[in-house]
C-alpha positions as CSV (number, residue, x, y, z in Angstrom):
1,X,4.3,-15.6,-13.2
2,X,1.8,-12.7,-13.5
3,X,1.3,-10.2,-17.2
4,X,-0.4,-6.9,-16.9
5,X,0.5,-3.2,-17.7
6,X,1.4,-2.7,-14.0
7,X,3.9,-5.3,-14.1
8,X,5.3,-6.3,-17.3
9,X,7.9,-3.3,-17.0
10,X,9.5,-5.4,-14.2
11,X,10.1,-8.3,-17.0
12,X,12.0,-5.8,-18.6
13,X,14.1,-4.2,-16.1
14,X,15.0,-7.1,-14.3
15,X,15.6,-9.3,-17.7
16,X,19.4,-10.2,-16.9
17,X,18.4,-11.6,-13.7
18,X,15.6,-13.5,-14.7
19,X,17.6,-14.8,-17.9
20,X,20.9,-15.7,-15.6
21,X,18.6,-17.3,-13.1
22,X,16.5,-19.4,-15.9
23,X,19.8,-20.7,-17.7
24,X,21.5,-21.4,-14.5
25,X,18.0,-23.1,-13.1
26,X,17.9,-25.1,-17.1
27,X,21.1,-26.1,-16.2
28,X,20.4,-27.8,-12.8
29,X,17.9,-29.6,-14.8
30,X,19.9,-31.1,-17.2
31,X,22.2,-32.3,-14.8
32,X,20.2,-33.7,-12.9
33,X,18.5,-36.2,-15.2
34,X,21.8,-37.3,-15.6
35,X,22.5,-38.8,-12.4
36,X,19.2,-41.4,-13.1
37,X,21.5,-42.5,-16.4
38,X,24.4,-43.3,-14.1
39,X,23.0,-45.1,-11.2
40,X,20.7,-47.2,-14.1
41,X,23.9,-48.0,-15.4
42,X,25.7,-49.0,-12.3
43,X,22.6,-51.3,-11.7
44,X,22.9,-53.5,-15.0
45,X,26.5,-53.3,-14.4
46,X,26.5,-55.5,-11.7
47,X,23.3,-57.4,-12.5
48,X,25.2,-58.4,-15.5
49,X,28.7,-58.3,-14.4
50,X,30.3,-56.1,-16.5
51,X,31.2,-53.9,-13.7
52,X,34.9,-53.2,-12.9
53,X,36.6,-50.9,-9.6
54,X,37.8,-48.2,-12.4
55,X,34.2,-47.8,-14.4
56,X,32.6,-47.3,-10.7
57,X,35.0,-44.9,-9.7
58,X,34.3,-42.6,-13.0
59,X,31.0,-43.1,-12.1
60,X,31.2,-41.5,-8.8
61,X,33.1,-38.7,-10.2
62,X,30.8,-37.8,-12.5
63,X,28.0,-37.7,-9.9
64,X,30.8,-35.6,-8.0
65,X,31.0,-33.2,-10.6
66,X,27.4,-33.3,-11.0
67,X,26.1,-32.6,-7.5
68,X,28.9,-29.6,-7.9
69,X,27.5,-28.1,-10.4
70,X,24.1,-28.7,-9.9
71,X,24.9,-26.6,-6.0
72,X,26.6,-23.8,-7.7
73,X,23.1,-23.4,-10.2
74,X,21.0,-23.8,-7.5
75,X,23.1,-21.0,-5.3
76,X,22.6,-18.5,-8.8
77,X,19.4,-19.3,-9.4
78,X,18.0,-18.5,-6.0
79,X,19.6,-15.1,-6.2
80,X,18.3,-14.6,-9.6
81,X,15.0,-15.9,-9.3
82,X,13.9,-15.2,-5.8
83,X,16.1,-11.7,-6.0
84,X,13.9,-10.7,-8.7
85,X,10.3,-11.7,-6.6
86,X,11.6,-9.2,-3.6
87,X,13.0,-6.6,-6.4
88,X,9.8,-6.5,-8.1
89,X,7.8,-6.1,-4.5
90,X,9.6,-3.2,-3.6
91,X,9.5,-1.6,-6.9
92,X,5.6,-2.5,-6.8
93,X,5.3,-1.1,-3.5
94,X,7.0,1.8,-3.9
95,X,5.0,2.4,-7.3
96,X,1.9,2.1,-5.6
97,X,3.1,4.7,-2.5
98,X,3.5,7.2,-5.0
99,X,0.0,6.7,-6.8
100,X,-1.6,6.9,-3.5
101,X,-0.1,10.1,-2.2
102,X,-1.5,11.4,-5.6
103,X,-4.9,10.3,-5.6
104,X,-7.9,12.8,-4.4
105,X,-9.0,13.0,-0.7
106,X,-12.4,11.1,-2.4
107,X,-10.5,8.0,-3.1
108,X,-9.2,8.0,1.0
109,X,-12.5,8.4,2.0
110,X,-13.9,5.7,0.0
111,X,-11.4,3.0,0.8
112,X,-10.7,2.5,4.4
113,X,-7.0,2.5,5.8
114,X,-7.0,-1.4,7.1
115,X,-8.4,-2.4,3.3
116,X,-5.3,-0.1,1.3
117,X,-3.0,-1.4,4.5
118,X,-4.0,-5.1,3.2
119,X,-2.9,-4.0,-0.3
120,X,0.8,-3.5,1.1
121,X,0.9,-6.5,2.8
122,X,-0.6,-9.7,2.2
123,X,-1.3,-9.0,-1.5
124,X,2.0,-7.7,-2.3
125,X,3.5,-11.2,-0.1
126,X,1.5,-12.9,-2.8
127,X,2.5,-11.4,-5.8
128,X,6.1,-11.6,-4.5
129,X,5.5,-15.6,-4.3
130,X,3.9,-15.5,-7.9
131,X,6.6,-14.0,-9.4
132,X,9.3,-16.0,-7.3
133,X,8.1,-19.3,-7.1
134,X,6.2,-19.3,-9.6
135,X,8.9,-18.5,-12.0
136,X,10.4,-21.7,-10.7
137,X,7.3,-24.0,-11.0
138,X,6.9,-22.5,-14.6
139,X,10.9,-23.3,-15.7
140,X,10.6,-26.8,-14.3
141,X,7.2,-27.3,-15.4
142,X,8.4,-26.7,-18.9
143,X,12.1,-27.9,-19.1
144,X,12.4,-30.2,-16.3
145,X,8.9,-32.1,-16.9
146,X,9.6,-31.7,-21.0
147,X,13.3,-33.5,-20.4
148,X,12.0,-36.5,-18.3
149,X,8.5,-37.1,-20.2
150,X,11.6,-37.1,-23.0
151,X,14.3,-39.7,-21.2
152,X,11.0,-41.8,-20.1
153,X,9.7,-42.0,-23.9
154,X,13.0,-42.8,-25.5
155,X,13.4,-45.6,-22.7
156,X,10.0,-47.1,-23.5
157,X,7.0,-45.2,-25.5
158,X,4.7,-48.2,-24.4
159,X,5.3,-47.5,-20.6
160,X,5.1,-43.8,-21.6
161,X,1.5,-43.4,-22.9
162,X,0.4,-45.8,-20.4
163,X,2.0,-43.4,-17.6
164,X,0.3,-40.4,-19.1
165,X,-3.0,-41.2,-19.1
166,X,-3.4,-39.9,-15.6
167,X,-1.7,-37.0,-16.1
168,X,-4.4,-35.4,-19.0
169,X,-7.0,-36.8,-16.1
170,X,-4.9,-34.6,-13.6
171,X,-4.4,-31.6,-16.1
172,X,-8.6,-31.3,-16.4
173,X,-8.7,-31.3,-12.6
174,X,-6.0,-28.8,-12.0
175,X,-7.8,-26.4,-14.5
176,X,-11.3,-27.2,-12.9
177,X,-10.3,-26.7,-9.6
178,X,-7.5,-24.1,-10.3
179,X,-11.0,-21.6,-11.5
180,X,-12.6,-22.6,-8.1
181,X,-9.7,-21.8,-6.1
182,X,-9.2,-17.7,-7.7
183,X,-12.7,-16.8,-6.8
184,X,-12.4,-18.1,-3.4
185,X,-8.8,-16.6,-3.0
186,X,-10.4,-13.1,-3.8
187,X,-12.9,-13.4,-1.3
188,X,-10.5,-14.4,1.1
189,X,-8.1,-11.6,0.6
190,X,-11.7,-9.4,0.9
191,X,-12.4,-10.9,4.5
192,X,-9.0,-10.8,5.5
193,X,-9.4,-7.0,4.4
194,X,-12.3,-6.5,6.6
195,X,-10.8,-7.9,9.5
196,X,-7.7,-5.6,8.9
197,X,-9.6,-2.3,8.6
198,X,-12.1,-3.6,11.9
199,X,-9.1,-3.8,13.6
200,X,-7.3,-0.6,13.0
201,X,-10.2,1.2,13.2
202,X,-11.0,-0.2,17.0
203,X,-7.6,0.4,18.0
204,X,-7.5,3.7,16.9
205,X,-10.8,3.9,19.1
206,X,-9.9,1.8,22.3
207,X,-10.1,5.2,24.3
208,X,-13.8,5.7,22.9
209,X,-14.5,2.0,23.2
210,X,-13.4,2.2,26.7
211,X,-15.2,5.3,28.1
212,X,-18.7,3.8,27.1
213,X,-17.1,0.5,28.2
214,X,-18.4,-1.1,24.9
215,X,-15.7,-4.0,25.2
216,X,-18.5,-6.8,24.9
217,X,-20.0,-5.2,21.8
218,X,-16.9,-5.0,19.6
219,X,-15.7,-8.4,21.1
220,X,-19.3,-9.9,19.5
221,X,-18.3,-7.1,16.0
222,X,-15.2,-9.1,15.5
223,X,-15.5,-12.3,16.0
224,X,-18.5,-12.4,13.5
225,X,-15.6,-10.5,10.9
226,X,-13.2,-13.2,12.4
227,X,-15.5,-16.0,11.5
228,X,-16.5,-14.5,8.3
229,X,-12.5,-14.5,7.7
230,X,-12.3,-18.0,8.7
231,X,-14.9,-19.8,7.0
232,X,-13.3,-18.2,3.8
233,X,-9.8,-19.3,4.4
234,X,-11.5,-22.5,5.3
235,X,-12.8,-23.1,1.6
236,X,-9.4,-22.0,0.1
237,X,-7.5,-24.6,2.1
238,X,-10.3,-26.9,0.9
239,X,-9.6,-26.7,-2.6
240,X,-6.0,-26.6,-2.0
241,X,-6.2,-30.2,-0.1
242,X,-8.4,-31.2,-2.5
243,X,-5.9,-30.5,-5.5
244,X,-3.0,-32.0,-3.7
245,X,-4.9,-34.9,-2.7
246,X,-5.5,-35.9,-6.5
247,X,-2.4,-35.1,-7.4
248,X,-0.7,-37.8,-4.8
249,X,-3.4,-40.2,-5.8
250,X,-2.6,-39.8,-9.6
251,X,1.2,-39.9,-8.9
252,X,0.7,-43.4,-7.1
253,X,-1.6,-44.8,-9.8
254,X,1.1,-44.3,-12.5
255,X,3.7,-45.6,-10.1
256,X,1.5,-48.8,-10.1
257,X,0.6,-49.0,-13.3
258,X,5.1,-48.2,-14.1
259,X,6.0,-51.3,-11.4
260,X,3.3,-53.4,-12.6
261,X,4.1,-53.2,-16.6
262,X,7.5,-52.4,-16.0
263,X,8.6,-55.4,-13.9
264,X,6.5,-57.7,-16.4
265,X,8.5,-56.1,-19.6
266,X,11.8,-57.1,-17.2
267,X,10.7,-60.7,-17.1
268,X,9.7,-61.1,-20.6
269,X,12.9,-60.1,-21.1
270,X,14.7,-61.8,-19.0
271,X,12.6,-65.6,-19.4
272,X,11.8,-65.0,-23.0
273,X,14.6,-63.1,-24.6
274,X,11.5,-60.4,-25.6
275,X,12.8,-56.9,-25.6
276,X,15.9,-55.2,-23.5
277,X,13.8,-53.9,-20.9
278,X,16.7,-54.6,-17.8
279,X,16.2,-54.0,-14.3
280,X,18.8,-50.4,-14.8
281,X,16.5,-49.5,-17.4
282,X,13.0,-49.6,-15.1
283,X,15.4,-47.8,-12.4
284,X,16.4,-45.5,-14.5
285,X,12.2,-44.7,-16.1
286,X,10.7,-45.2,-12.1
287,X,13.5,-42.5,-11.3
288,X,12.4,-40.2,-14.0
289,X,9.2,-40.6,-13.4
290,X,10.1,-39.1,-9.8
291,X,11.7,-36.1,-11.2
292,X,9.0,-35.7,-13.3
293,X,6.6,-35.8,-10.1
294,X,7.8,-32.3,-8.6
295,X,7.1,-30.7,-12.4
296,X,3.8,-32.3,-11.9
297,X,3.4,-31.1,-8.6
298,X,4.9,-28.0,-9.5
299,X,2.1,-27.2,-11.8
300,X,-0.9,-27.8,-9.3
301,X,1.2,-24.8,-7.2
302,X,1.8,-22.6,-10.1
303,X,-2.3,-22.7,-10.5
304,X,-2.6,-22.0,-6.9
305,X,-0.1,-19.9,-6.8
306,X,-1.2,-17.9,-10.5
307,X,-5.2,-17.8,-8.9
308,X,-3.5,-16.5,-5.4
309,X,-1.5,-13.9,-7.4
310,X,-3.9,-13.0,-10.2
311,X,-6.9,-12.1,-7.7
312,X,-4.1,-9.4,-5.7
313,X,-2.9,-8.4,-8.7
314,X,-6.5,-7.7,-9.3
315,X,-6.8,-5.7,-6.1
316,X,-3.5,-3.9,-6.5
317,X,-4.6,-2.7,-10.1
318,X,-7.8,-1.4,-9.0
319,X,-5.4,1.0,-6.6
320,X,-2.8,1.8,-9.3
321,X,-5.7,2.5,-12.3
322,X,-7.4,4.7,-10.1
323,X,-7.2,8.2,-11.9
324,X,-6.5,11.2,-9.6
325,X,-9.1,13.4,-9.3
326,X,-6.6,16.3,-8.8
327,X,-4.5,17.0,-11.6
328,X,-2.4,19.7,-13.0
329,X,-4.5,21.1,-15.9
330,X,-2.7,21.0,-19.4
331,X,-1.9,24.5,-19.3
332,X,-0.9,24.6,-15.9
333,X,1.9,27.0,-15.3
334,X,5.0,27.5,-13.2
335,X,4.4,29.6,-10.9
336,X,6.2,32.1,-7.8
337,X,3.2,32.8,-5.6
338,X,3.9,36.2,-4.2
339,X,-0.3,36.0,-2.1
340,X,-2.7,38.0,-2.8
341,X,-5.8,35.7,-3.2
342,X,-9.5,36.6,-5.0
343,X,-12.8,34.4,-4.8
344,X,-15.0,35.8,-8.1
345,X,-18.3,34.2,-7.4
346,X,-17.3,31.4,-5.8
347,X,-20.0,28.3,-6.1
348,X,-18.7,24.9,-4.9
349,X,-20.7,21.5,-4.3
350,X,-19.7,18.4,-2.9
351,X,-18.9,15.5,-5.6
352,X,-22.7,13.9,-5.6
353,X,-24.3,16.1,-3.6
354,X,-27.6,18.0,-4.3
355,X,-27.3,21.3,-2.9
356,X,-23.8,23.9,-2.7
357,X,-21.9,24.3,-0.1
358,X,-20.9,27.5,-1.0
359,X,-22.7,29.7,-3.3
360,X,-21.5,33.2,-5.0
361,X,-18.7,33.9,-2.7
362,X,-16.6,37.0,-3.6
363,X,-13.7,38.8,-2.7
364,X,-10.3,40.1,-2.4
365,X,-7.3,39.9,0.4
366,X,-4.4,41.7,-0.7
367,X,-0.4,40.2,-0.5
368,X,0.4,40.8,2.9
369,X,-3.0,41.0,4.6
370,X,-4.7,39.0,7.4
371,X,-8.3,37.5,6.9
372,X,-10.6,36.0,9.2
373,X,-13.3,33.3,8.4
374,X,-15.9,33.0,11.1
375,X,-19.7,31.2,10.9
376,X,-21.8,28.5,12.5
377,X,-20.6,24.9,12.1
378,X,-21.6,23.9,8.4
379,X,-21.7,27.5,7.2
380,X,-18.5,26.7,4.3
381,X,-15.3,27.7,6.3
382,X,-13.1,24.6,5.9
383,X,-14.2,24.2,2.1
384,X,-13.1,27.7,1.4
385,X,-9.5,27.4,2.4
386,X,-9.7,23.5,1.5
387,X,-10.5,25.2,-2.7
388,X,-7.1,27.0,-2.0
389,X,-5.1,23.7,-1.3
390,X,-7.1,22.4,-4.3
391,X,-8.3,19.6,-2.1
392,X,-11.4,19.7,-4.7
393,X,-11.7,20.9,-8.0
394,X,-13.3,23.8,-8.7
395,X,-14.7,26.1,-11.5
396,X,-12.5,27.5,-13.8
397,X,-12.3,31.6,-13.5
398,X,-13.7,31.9,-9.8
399,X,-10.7,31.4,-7.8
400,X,-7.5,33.1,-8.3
401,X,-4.1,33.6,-6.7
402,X,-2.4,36.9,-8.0
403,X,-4.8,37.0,-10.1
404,X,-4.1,34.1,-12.2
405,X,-6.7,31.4,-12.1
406,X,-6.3,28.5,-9.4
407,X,-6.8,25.5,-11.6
408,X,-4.4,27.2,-14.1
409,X,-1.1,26.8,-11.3
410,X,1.1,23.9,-10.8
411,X,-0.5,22.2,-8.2
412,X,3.2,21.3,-6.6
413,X,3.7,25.6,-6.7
414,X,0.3,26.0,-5.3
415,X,1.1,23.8,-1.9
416,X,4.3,24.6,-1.7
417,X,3.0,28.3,-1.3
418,X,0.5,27.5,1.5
419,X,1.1,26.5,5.2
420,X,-1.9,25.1,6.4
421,X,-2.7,24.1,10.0
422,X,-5.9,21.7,9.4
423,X,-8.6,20.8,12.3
424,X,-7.3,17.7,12.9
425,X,-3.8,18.3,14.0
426,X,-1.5,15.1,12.6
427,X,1.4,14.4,14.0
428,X,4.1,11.9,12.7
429,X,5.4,9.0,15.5
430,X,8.7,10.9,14.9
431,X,10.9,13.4,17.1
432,X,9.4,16.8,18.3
433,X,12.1,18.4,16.3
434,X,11.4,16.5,12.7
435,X,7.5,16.9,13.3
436,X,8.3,20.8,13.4
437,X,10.9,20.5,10.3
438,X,8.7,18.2,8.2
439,X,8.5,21.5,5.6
440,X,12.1,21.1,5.1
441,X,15.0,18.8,4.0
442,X,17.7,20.1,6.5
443,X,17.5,19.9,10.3
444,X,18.3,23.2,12.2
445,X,17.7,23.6,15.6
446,X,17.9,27.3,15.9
447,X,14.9,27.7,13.5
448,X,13.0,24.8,15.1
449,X,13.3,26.4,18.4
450,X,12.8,29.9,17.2
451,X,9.6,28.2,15.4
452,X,8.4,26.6,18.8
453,X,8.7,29.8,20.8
454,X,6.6,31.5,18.4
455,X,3.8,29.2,18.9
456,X,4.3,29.4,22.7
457,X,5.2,25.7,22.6
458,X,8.7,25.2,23.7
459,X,8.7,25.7,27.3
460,X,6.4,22.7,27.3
461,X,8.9,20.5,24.8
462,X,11.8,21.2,27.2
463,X,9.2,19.4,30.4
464,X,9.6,16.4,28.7
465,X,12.9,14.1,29.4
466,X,14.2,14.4,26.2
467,X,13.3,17.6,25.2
468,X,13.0,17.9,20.7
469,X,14.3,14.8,20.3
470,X,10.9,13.1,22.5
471,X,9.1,10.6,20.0
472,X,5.6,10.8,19.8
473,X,3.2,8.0,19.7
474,X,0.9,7.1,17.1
475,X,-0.7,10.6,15.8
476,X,0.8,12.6,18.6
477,X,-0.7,10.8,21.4
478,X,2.2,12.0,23.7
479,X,0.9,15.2,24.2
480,X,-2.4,17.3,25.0
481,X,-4.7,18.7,22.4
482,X,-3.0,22.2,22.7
483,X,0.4,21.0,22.4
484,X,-0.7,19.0,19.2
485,X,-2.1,22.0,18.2
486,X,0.7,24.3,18.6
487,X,3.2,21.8,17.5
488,X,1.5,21.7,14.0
489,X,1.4,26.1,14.5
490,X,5.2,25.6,15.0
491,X,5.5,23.3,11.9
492,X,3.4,25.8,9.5
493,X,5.7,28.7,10.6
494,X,8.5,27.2,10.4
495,X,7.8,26.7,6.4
496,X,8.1,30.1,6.1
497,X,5.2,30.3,3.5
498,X,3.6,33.3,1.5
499,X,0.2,32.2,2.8
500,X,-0.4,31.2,6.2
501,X,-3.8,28.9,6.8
502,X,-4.8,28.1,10.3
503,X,-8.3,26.2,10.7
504,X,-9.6,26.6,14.2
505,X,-5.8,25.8,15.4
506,X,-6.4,27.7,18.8
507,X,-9.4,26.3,20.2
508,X,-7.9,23.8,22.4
509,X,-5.5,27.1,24.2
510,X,-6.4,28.8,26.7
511,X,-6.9,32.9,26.3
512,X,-3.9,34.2,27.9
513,X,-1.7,31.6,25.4
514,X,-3.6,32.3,22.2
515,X,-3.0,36.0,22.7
516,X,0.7,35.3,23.0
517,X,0.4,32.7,19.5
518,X,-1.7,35.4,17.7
519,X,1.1,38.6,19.0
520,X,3.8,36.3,17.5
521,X,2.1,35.5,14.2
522,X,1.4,39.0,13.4
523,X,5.2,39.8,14.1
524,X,6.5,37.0,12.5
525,X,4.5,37.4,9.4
526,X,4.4,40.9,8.3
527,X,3.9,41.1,4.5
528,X,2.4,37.8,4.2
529,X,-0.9,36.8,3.6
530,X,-2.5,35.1,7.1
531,X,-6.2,33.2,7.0
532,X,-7.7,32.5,10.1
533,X,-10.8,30.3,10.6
534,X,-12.1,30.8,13.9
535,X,-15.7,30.1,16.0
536,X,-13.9,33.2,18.2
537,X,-14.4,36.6,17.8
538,X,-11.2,37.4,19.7
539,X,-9.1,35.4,17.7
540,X,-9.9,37.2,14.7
541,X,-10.9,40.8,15.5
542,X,-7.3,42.6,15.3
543,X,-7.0,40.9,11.7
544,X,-7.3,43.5,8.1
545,X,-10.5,41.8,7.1
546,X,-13.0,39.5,8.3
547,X,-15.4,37.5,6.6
548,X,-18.9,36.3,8.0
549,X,-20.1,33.1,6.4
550,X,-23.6,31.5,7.2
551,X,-25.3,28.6,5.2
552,X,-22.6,28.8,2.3
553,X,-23.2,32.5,1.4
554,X,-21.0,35.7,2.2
555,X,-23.3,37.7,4.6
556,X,-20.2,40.5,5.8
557,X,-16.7,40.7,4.9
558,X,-14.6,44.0,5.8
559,X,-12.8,44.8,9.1
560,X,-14.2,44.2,13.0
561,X,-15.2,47.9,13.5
562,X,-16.6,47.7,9.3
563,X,-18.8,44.8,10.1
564,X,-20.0,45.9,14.0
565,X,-21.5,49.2,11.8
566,X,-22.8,47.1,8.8
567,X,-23.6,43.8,9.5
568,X,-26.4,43.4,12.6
569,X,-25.8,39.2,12.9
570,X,-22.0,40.0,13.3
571,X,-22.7,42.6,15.8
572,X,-25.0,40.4,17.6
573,X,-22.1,37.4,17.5
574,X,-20.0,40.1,19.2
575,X,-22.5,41.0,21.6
576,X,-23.6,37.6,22.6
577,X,-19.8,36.1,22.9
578,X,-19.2,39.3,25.2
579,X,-21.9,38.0,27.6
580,X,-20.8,34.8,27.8
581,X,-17.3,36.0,28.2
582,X,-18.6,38.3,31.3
583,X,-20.5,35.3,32.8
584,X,-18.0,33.2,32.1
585,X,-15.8,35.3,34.7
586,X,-18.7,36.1,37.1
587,X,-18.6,32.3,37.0
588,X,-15.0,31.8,38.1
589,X,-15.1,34.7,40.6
């Protein structure tokens, strides 16, 4: 059993079951020491002759009823008990889902996805077992073992000190070892992490590994992981042999020390009258000292198992005490974002980083108008629209959304406002259709479709055999670039939200298709407020306003034919993409 602030609630919740589960596992207990009584009663009965046909047939029914009984607890307390170990992973699971879809972008990029992956697997498996079993090995440990040391000392206290010697030995070895075999769990669970995230991460790259035929290499990368992850599992099981070892070894010794003593106190008994130590009573203390040997052995598990689920608890908490990053401010409102946005001397700088990224940004798109963002790679595009999303934080008073500062607005009504089509397109390994409807709850084809014609996508859906319903592969690997691309357009319009982001989400078209995209979105969103980032001046020069960023500073903002009279490094961009344009078609002439 595990204690902690992240799981002690589950104690709580799931009390009935672990109370019904306990009794009904108490109750097996008690039975079951009775059945030792019986058959050490049986025994003297006919060593002495006392016993008649009636007196053994109440004996066997009461072992009938017995073995009954001792069934229908076993049944109850499996569903209790072990119930409870799968409720509490789910619930522990799911709590830790939620955390993690609320913790900042610099938590993801910190921890890598085969490390968190591990969280959700193995170490959850083991808490499960902790919480299970080890509920079980605790009960037994206590009530079972407490009940037979009991019966064995009312039998003989003699015979009963002398057995426990070994068992303090044992206890001081258990503890000893128990220490050793936590730290060497946790490192285990680390490699076993590593190998996990190594894993994912070349599979996600077999098509890079492939084209520079780099098989060899990663081959050589994991197995030196592999090893690293068998060596450590190799120490664990060590330990664990090592503790189960001394444990059969001490078991034996007492079972020596019980047959040698035990059969002695029988003869004096028997040759000199000395004591009533009869051959049913050392069956009945050798069979008690059996049961007692699973509580014993129950113990050395419920160390392994407590040091197995003590170090993933370990790991799990340092997941679910992580504080978000990106939080709704205490006087955060509620919030019906209507879209006009303003950027009031905008400074941003990565978390740790020396220099700003951005740096006195500032100004205004109305509710309803179009802006383009267009600059060199690393001149502050993404970050701008990324401060919208509140990907980061940002400082108070230079970002506002009808005109009510950013980090004042429910993050939830903030999002829920914006459509944004990143760089990266994401798909889910999901239908065509429910990639397009992930904005919304209800599935309706008409709107899907409708959505899919606007982003000049669904005359290439209906190529494929099964049409919406297709499933994609792992992050969209079904279809091309452009039809990732214009499936996520399809998904953003299809939100229908009062500000529209699109992050170079045309680049992978060709001309003739992103004309057709651009023509739609214009139509489609008249009134509401549309961001462009783009590295083409095409995409964006039909748009209200247009705003040249280079090195993290504003250099022109204001319309194409604004900016071609009163910015020279816009006109030139213009210029120069015009030339490569014309020899671009000189080229395919």
């Amino acid at each position: 059993m595990l204690f902690g602030k992240n799981v002690n609630q589950y104690y709580l919740k799931y009390a009935l079951f672990f109370i019904v589960g306990i009794l009904a596992l108490v109750a097996v207990d008690i039975f079951q020491l009775e059945i030792p009584e019986i058959i050490g009663d049986v025994i003297d009965g006919i060593d002495e002759n006392w016993l008649t046909k009636s007196i053994l047939i109440e004996y066997m029914k009461k072992i009938g009823i017995i073995i009954l009984v001792m069934f229908t607890g076993r049944f109850l307390w499996r569903i209790c008990i072990f119930g409870n170990g799968v409720r509490i992973e789910a619930a522990l699971r799911e709590k830790m889902f939620v955390h993690l879809e609320n913790l900042s972008q610099r938590y993801l990029q910190e921890n890598k996805t085969g490390a968190l992956m591990a969280l959700f697997t193995n170490d959850l498996q083991t808490v499960r077992s902790a919480f299970a079993e080890g509920t079980l090995m605790l009960v037994d440990a206590l009530f079972l073992g407490s009940m037979a040391f009991m019966k064995m000392w009312k039998l003989d206290i003699t015979l009963t000190l002398i057995s426990s010697i070994p068992l303090i030995l044992l206890a001081l070895c258990g503890k000893i070892i128990g220490g050793y075999m936590r730290k060497k769990y946790s490192q285990r669970q680390k490699a076993f992490a590593n190998i996990s995230d190594f894993t994912q991460e070349s599979f996600s790259g077999i098509s890079v590994i492939k084209a520079f035929v780099k098989e060899g290499k990663e081959l050589l990368a994991f197995r030196k992981i592999n090893q690293d992850n068998l060596e450590k599992n190799v120490e664990f099981v060590k330990a664990a042999v090592l503790l189960q070892i001394l444990i059969t070894f001490f078991i034996s010794s007492i079972m020596i020390i019980i047959l040698g003593y035990g059969g002695y106190m029988v003869y004096q008994s028997r040759a000199y009258g000395i004591g009533d130590f009869t051959i049913g009573t050392l069956t009945k203390f050798i069979q008690f000292f059996s049961t007692l040997t699973w509580p014993m052995m129950a113990v050395a598990q419920l160390i392994n198992l407590t040091s197995q689920g003590s170090a993933s608890l370990k790991r799990i908490n340092s997941l679910l005490n992580e504080e978000p990053d990106i939080k709704d401010d205490v006087d955060a409102v509620d919030m019906e974002i209507e879209g006009k946005i303003t950027f009031d001397a905008f400074t941003f700088s990565y978390p740790n980083a020396e220099n700003s990224a951005l740096k006195n940004i500032s100004f205004t798109i109305e509710k309803g108008e179009s802006l383009g963002i267009i600059g060199r790679t690393g001149s502050g595009k993404t970050i701008l629209v990324d401060s919208l999303l509140r990907i980061y934080n940002v400082n108070q008073n230079q970002v506002f959304i009808d005109d009510v500062d950013i980090m004042k607005i429910k993050i939830a009504d903030l999002r829920r406002a914006i459509a944004y089509v990143p760089q990266d397109n994401f798909l889910f390994s999901d239908t065509i259709a429910n990639n397009i409807n992930f904005s919304r709850s209800e599935l309706n084809m008409d709107d899907i479709v409708a959505a899919a014609i606007n982003a000049d996508v669904h005359s290439n859906i209906q190529e494929f055999a099964n049409g919406y319903e297709t499933i994609l592969g792992e992050r969209g690997t079904t279809v091309s670039g452009g039809q990732k691309q214009r499936i996520s357009i399809a998904r953003a319009l299809l939100s229908d939200a009062k500000i529209l982001i699109l992050d170079d989400s045309v680049s992978a078209v060709d001309t003739k298709t992103e004309e057709t995209i651009l023509h739609n979105i214009r139509n489609l969103r008249a009134g509401k407020t549309t961001i462009f980032i783009a590295h083409r001046i095409s995409t964006i020069q039909s748009l209200d306003k247009i705003a040249l960023l280079e090195e993290g500073k504003l250099i022109g903002f204001g319309s194409h034919l604004e900016l071609m009279h009163k910015c020279p490094t816009y006109k030139k961009m213009v210029d120069l993409q015009r030339l490569e344009d014309e020899v671009g078609g000189v080229k395919n002439e």
